[in-house]
C-alpha positions, 0 to 999 in steps of 0.5 A, a space after each residue: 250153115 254149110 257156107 261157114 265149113 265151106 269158107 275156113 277149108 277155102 281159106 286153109 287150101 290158100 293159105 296152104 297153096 301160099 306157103 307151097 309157092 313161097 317154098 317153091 321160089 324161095 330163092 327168087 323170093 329172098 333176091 327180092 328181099 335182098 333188092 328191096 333192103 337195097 332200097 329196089 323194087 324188082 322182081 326175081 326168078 331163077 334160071 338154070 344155064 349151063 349148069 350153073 343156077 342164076 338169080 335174075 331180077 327185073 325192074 317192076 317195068 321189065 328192064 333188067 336189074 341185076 344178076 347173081 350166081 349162086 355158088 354154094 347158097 351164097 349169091 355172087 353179083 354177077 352184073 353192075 346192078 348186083 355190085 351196087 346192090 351188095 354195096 348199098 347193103 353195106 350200108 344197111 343196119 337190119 340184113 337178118 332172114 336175108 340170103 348170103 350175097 357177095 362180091 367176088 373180086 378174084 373170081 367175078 362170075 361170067 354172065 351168059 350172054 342171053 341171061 338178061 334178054 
């Protein structure tokens, strides 16, 4: 009869140990949200280079995809594959619990060299 406490506590610590890495990829996790509404399935991480916070997503089979910058919560394209993505979602009708992303045609992001290696 121990097996039953035993379970639902292994079943509280994963769902807890979920909720802990959604939070700690938030940003990371909303890119991916932004790619797939834009009908691409990436994966996403976050990256920090010189002082600046970046948002770069992988194809499934590891090609690069596309790169953001995040300029005050809002995600800016910072690639060709950002750009198409942002227009793809002009086109979209449902964009709630999506993050802010954008082009930015006066001031473009410049993307680190190494950023998609």
């Amino acid at each position: 009869m121990k097996a039953k406490p035993l379970l639902i506590s292994l079943g509280v610590a994963a769902l807890v140990a979920i909720g802990i890495n959604d939070l700690m990829n938030k940003d990371a996790n909303a890119l991916e949200r932004v790619s797939d509404r834009a009908g691409l399935q990436v994966d996403c991480s976050i990256v920090k280079s010189d002082g600046n916070r970046w948002g770069v997503c992988r194809y499934k089979n590891g090609a690069p995809a596309s790169a953001w910058l995040d300029r005050d919560g809002t995600w800016i394209a910072a690639n060709g594959n950002a750009i198409k993505v942002v227009d793809r979602l002009a086109n979209a009708t449902d964009l709630q619990n999506l993050p802010n992303v954008m082009r930015d045609y006066t001031s473009p992001p410049t993307m680190p060299a190494d950023l998609l290696k």
